[in-house]
C-alpha positions in Angstrom: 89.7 80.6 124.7 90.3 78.8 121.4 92.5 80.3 119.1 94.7 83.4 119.4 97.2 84.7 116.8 99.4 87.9 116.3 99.4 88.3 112.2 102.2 89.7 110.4 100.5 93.4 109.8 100.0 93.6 113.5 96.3 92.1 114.1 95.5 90.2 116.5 92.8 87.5 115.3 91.1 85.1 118.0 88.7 82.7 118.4 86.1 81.4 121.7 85.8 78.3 122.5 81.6 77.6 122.0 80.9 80.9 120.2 77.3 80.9 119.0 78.2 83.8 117.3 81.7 82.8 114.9 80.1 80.3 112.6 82.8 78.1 110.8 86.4 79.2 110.8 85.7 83.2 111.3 87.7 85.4 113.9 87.1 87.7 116.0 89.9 90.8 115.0 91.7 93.9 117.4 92.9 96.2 114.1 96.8 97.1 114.5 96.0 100.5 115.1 93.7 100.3 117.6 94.6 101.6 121.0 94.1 99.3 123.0 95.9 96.4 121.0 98.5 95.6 124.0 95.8 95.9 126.7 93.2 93.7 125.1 95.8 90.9 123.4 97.4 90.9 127.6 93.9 89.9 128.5 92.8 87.3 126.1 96.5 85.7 126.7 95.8 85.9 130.7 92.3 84.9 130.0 93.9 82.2 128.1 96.4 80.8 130.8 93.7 81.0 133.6 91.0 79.6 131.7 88.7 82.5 132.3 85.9 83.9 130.3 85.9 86.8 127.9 82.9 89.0 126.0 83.5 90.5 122.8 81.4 93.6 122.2 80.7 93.9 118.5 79.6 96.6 116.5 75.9 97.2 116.1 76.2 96.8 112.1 78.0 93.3 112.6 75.9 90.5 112.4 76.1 86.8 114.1 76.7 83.2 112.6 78.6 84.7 109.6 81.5 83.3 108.2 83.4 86.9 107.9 86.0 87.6 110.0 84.5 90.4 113.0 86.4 93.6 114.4 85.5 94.1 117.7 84.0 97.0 119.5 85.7 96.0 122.7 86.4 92.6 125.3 85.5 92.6 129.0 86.7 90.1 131.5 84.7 89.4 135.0 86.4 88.3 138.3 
């Protein structure tokens, strides 16, 4: 994990450590209203703490190696 961050409207913005996919200083974002905000920010803290590795699922319209910030579709974990 490399960066993690609650912002003041409620996102949650993160970052990987050796994402081939974040160019620059871009984030991966959980939108406020999303449902599954506490579930998903619970697992990139744990993640976090145990040093384990996370996926992000994007949305097929998002594209790699750009500099914009990217919503995600959803994050997995593996044991």
């Amino acid at each position: 994990m490399g960066k993690i961050y609650p912002s003041s409207t409620g996102a949650i913005y993160f970052q990987l450590k050796s994402d081939s996919c974040n160019a620059g200083n871009a984030y991966y974002t959980i939108a406020a209203d999303s449902s599954a905000l506490k579930i998903w920010y619970a697992m990139l803290l744990t993640s976090a703490e145990s040093g384990a590795a996370v996926t992000v699922a994007l949305p097929q319209a998002t594209a790699c190696g750009t500099t914009d910030n990217k919503p995600i579709n959803y994050l997995y974990r593996n044991y």
